[in-house]
C-alpha atoms as a printed R data frame, in Angstrom:
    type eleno elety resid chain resno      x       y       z
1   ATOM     1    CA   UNK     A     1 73.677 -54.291   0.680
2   ATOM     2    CA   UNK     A     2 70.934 -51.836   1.297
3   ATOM     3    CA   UNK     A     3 68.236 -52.728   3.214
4   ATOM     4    CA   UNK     A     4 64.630 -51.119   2.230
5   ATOM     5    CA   UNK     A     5 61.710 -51.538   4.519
6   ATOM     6    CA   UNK     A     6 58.982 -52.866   1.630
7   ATOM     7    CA   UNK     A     7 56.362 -53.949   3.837
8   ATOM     8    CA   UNK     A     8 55.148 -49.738   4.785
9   ATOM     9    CA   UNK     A     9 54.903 -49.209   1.001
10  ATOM    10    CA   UNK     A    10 53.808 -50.606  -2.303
11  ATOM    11    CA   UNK     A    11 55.944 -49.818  -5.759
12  ATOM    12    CA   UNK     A    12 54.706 -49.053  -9.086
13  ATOM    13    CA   UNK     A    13 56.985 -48.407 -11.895
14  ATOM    14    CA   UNK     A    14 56.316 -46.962 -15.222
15  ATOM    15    CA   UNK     A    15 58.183 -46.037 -18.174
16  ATOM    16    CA   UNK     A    16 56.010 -42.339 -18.506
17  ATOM    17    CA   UNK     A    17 53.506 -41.380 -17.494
18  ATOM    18    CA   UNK     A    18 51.646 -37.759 -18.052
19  ATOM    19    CA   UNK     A    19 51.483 -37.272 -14.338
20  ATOM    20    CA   UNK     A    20 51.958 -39.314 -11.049
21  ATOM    21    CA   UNK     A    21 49.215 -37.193  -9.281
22  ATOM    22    CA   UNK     A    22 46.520 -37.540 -11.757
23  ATOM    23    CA   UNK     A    23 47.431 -41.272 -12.275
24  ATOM    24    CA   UNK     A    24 46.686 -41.748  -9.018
25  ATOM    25    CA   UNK     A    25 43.770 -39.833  -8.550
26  ATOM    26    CA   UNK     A    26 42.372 -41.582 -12.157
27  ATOM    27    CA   UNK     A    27 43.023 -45.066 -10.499
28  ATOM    28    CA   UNK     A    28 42.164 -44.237  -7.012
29  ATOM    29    CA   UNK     A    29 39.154 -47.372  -6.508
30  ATOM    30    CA   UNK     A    30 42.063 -50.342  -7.668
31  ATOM    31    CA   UNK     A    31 45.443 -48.771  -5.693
32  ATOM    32    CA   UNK     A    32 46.136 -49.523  -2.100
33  ATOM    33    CA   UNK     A    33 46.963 -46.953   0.814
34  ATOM    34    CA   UNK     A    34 50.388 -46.330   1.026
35  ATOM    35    CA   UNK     A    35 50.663 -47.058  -3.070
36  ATOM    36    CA   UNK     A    36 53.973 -45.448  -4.546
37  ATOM    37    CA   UNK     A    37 53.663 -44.550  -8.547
38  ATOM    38    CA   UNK     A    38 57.025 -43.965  -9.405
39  ATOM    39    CA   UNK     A    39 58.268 -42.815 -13.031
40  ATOM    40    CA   UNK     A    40 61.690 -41.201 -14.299
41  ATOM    41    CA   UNK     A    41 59.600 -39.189 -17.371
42  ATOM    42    CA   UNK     A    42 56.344 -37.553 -16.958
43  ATOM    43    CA   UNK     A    43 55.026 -35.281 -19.872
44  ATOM    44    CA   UNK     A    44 52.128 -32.798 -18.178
45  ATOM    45    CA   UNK     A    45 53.275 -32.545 -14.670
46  ATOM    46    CA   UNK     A    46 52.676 -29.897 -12.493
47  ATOM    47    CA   UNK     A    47 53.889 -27.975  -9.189
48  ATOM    48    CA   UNK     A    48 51.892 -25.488  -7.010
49  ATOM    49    CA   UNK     A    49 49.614 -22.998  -8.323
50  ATOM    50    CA   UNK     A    50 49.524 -25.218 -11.531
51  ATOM    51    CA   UNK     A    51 53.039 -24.726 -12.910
52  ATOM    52    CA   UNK     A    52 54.283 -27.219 -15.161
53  ATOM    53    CA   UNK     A    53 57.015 -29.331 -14.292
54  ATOM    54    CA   UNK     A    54 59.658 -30.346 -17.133
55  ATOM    55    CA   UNK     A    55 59.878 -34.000 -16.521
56  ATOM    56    CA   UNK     A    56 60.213 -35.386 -20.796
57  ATOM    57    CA   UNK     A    57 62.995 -36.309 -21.918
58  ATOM    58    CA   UNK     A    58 64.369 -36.306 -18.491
59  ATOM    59    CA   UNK     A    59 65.260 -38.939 -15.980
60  ATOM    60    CA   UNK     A    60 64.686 -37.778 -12.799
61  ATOM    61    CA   UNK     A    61 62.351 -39.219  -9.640
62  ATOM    62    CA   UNK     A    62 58.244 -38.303 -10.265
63  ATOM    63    CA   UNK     A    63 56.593 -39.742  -7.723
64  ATOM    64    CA   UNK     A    64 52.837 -39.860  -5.967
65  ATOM    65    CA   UNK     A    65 52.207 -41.659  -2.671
66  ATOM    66    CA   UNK     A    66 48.558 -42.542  -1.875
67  ATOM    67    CA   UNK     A    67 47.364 -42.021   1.308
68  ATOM    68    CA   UNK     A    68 44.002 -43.579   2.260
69  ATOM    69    CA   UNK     A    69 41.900 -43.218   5.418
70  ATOM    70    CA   UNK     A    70 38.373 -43.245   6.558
71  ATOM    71    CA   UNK     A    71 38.899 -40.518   8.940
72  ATOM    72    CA   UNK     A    72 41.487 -37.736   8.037
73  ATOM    73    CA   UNK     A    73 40.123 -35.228  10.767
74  ATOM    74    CA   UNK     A    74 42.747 -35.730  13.199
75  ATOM    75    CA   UNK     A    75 45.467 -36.171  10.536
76  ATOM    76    CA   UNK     A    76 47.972 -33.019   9.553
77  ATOM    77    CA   UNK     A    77 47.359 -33.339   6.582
78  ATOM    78    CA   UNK     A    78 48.577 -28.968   5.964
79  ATOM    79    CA   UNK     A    79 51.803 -29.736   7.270
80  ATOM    80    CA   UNK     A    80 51.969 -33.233   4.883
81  ATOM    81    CA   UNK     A    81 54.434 -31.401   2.470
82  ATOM    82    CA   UNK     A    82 56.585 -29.820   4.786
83  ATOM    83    CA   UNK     A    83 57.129 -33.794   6.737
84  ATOM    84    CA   UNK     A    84 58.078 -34.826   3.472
85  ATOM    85    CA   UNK     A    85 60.647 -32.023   2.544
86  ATOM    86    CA   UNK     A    86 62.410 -32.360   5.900
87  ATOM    87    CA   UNK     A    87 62.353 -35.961   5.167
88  ATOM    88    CA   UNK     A    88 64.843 -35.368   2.074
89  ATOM    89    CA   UNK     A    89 66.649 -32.629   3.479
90  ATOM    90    CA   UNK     A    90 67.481 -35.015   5.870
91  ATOM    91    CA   UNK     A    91 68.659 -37.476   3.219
92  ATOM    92    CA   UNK     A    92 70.232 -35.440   1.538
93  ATOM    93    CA   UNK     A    93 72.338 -33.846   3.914
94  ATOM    94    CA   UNK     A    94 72.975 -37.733   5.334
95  ATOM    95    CA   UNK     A    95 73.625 -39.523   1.321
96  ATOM    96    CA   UNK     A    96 75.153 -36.794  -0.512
97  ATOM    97    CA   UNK     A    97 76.870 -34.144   2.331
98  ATOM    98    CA   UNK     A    98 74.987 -31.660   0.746
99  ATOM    99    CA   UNK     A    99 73.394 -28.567   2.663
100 ATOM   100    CA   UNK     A   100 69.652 -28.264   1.549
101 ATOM   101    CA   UNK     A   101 67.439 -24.970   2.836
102 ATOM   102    CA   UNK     A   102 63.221 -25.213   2.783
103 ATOM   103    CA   UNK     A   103 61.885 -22.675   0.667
104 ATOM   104    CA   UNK     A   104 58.035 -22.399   3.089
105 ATOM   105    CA   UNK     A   105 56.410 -24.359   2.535
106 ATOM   106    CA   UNK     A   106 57.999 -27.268   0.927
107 ATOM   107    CA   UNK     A   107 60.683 -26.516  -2.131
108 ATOM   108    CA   UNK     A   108 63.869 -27.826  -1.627
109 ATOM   109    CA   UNK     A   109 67.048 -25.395  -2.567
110 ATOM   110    CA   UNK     A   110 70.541 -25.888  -2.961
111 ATOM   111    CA   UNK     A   111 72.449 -22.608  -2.937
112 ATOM   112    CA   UNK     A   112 69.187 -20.775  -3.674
113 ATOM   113    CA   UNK     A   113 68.801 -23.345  -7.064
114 ATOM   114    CA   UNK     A   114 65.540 -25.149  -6.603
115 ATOM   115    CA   UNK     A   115 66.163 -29.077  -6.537
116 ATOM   116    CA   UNK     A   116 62.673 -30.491  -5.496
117 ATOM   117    CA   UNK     A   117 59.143 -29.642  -5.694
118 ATOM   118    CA   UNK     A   118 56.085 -30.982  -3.526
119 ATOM   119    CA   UNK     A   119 52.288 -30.821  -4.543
120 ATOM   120    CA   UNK     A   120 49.420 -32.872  -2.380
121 ATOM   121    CA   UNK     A   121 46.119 -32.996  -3.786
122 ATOM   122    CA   UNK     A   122 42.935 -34.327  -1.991
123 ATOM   123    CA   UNK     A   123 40.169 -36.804  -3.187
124 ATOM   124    CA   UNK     A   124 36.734 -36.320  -1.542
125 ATOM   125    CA   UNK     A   125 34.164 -38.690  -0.675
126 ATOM   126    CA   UNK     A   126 30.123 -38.184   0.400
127 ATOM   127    CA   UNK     A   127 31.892 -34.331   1.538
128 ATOM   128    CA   UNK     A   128 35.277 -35.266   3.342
129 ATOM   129    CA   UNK     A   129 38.285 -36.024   2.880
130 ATOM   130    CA   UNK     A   130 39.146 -39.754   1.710
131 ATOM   131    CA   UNK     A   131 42.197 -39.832  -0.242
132 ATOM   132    CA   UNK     A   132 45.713 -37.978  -0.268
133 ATOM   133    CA   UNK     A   133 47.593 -37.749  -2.966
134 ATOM   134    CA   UNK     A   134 51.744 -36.567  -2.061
135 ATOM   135    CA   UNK     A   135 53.772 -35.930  -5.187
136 ATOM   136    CA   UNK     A   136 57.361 -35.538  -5.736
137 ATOM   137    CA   UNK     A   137 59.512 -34.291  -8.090
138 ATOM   138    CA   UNK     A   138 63.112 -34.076  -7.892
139 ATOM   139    CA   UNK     A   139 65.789 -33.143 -10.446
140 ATOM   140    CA   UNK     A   140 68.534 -36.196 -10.149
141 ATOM   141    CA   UNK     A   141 69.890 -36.550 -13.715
142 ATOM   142    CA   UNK     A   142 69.475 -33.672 -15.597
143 ATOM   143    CA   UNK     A   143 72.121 -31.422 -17.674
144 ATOM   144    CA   UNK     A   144 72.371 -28.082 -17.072
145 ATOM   145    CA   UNK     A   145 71.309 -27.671 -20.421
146 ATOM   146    CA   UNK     A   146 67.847 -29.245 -19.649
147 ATOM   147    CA   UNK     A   147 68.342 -27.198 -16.624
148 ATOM   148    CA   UNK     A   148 68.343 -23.624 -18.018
149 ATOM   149    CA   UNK     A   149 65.136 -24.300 -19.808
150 ATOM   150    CA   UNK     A   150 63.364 -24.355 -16.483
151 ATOM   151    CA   UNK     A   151 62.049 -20.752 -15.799
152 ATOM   152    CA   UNK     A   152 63.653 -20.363 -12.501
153 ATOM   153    CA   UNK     A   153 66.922 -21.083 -11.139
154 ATOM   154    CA   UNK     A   154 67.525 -25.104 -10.659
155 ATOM   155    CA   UNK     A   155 69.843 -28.008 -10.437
156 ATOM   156    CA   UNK     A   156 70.034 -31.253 -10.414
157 ATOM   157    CA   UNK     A   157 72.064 -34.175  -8.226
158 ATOM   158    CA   UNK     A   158 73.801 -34.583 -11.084
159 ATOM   159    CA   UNK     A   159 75.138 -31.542 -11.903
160 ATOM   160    CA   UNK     A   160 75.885 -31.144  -7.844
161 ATOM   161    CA   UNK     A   161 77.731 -33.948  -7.622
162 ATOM   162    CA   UNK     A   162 79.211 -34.846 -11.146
163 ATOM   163    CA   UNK     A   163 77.631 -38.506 -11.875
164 ATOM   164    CA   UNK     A   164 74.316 -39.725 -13.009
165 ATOM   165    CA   UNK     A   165 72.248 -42.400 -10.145
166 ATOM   166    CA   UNK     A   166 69.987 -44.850 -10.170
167 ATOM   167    CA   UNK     A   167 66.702 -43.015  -9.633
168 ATOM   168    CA   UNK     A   168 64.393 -46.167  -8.344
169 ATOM   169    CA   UNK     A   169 67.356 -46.863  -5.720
170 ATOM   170    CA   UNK     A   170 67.552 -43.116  -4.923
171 ATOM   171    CA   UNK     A   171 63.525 -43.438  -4.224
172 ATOM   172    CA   UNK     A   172 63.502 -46.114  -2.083
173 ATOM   173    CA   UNK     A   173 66.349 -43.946   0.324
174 ATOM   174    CA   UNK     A   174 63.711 -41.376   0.035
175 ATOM   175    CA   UNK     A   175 61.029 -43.668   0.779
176 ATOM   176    CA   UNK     A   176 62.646 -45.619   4.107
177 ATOM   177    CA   UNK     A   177 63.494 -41.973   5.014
178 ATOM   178    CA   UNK     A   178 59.890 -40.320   5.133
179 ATOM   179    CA   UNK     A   179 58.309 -43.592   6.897
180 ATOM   180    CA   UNK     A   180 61.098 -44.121   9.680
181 ATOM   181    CA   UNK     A   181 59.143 -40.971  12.008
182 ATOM   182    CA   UNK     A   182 55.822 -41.237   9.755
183 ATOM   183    CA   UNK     A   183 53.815 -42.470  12.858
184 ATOM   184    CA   UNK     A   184 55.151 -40.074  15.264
185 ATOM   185    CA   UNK     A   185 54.603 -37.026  12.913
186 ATOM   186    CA   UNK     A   186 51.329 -38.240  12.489
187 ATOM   187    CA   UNK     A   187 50.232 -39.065  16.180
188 ATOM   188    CA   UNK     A   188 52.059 -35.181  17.125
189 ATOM   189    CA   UNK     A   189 51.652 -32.985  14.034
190 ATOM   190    CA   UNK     A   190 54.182 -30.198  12.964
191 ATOM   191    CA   UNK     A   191 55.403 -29.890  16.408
192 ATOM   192    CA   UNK     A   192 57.236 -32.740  16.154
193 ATOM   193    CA   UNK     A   193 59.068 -31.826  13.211
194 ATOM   194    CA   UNK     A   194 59.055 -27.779  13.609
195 ATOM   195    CA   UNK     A   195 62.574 -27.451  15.133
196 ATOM   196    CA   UNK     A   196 64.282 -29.308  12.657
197 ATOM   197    CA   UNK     A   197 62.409 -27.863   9.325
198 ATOM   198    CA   UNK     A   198 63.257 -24.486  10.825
199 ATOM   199    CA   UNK     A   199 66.552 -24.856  10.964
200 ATOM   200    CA   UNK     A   200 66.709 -25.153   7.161
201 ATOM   201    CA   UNK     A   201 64.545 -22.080   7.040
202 ATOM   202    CA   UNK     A   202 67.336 -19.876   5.497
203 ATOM   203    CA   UNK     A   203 65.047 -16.906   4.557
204 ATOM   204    CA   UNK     A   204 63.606 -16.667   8.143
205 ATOM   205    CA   UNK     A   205 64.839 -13.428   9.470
206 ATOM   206    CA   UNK     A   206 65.065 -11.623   6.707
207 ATOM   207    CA   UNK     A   207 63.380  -8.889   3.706
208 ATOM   208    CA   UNK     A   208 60.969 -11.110   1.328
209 ATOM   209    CA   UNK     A   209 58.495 -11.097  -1.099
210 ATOM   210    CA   UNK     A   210 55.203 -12.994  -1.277
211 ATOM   211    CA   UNK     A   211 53.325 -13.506  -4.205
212 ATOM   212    CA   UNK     A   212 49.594 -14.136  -3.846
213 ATOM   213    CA   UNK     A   213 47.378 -14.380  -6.661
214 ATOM   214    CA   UNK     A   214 50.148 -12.130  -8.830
215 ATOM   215    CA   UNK     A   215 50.513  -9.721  -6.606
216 ATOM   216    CA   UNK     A   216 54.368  -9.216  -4.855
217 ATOM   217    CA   UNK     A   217 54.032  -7.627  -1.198
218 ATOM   218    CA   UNK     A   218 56.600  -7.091   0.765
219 ATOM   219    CA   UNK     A   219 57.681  -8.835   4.341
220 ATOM   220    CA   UNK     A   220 60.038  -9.405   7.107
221 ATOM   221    CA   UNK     A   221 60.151 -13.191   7.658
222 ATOM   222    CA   UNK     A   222 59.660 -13.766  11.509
223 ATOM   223    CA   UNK     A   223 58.820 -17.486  12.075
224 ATOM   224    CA   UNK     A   224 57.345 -20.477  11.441
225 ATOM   225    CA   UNK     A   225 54.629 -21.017  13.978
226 ATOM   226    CA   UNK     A   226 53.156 -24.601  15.915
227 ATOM   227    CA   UNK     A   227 50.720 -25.017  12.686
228 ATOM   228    CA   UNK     A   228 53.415 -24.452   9.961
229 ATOM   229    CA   UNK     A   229 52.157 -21.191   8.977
230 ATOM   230    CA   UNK     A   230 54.504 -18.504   8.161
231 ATOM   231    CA   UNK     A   231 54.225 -15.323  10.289
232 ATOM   232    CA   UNK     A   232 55.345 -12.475   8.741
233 ATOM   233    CA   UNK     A   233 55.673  -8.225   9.091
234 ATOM   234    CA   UNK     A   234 54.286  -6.190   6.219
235 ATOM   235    CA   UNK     A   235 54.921  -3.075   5.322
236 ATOM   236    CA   UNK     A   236 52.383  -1.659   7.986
237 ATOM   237    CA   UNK     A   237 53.823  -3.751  10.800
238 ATOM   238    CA   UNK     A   238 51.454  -5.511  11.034
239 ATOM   239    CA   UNK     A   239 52.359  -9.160  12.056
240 ATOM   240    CA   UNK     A   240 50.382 -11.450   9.518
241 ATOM   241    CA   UNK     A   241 49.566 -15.204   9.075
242 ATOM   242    CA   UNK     A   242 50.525 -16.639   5.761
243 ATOM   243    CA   UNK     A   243 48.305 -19.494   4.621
244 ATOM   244    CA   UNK     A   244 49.109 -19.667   0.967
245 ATOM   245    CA   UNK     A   245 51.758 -17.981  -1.578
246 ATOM   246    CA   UNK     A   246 54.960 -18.319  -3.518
247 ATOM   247    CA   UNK     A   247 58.334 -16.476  -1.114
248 ATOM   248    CA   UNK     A   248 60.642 -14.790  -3.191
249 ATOM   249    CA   UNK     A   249 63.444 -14.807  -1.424
């Protein structure tokens, strides 16, 4: 019998939903911290730099955790993302003996085939921060012919491992997983968790591409530094700080 550590979380289940973020940020005054919406269709959901993600007719894990706090100045909240995609490499690797790679800052691949994607979105309050919003969406029981309507290369748990799963059990895993070093991660930051989410780095080390705002550049991926931030060479040699932008690998 699995064990799941309720009491650092609240569930919420729906049937569909058009999106777990904006559900959460719509009902923000009546939902607790550390509030879970958890749904395995959503209709308008989105990724980073507003792309949609295919979640009808799907069943698959879409999930928003609410994070509430009068005081978010000491909190990393830039490296949230990354704490959580560790948190299901992790899982992954320790469930399902797969062999998951970060693409920076937070997309989970399997053999370059994207898997999960992570979006956090911020609620403000009398000009600071009051509210974080941490979504989730991971590809658990979809065909590949769902999965070759998605407009880059993905796959689903299903396909990798030839058998549908229970997606609320599958979140819960997830769930016990990101809260077991929650406290530490927040108390120490992305140091704590640097080592390990560079080791699933694969594209560290080598030729990339960055897109910012459309534009491709091209880079030699060095590291990861203390803040999460990816330093990179351009073209120039010059060694640059990446805040923001999609790597092509």
């Amino acid at each position: 019998m699995v064990n799941f550590d309720l009491s650092k979380y609240s569930l919420i289940t729906l049937d569909e939903v058009h999106s777990t973020n904006s559900y959460v940020l719509e009902n923000l005054a009546y939902l607790d911290n550390r509030s879970v919406v958890f749904s395995t269709r959503q209709t308008n959901g989105r990724g980073r730099f507003n792309r949609k993600w295919i979640g009808d007719n799907s069943d698959n894990i879409y999930m928003s955790l609410l994070l509430k706090s009068d005081d978010f100045s000491d909190f990393p909240l830039a490296n949230l993302t990354q704490y959580l995609s560790l948190a299901i490499c992790i899982w992954l690797e320790n469930d399902f003996d797969l062999k998951p790679n970060i693409k920076w800052p937070n997309d989970i691949l399997i053999n370059n085939a994207k898997l999960s994607g992570i979006l956090a979105e911020t609620s403000c309050s009398d000009n600071k921060i009051s509210a974080v919003v941490l979504g989730l969406g991971l590809n658990v029981n979809m065909d590949e012919n769902t999965l070759s309507n998605i407009d880059q290369k993905a796959v689903s748990l299903k396909v990798l491992k030839g058998e549908s799963f229970n997606c609320e059990l599958l979140l819960r895993n997830i769930l016990d997983c990101f809260f077991k070093n929650y406290d530490d991660f927040v108390n120490f930051g992305f140091p704590f968790i640097k080592d390990e989410y560079i080791k699933r780095c694969s594209f560290l080390g080598k030729n990339i591409l960055i897109s910012e705002n459309g534009i491709k550049k091209p880079y030699f991926a060095k590291s990861v530094d203390n803040h999460g931030l990816l330093t990179a060479i351009d073209e120039n040699n010059n060694v640059c700080k990446i805040i923001t932008g999609d790597v092509l690998c």
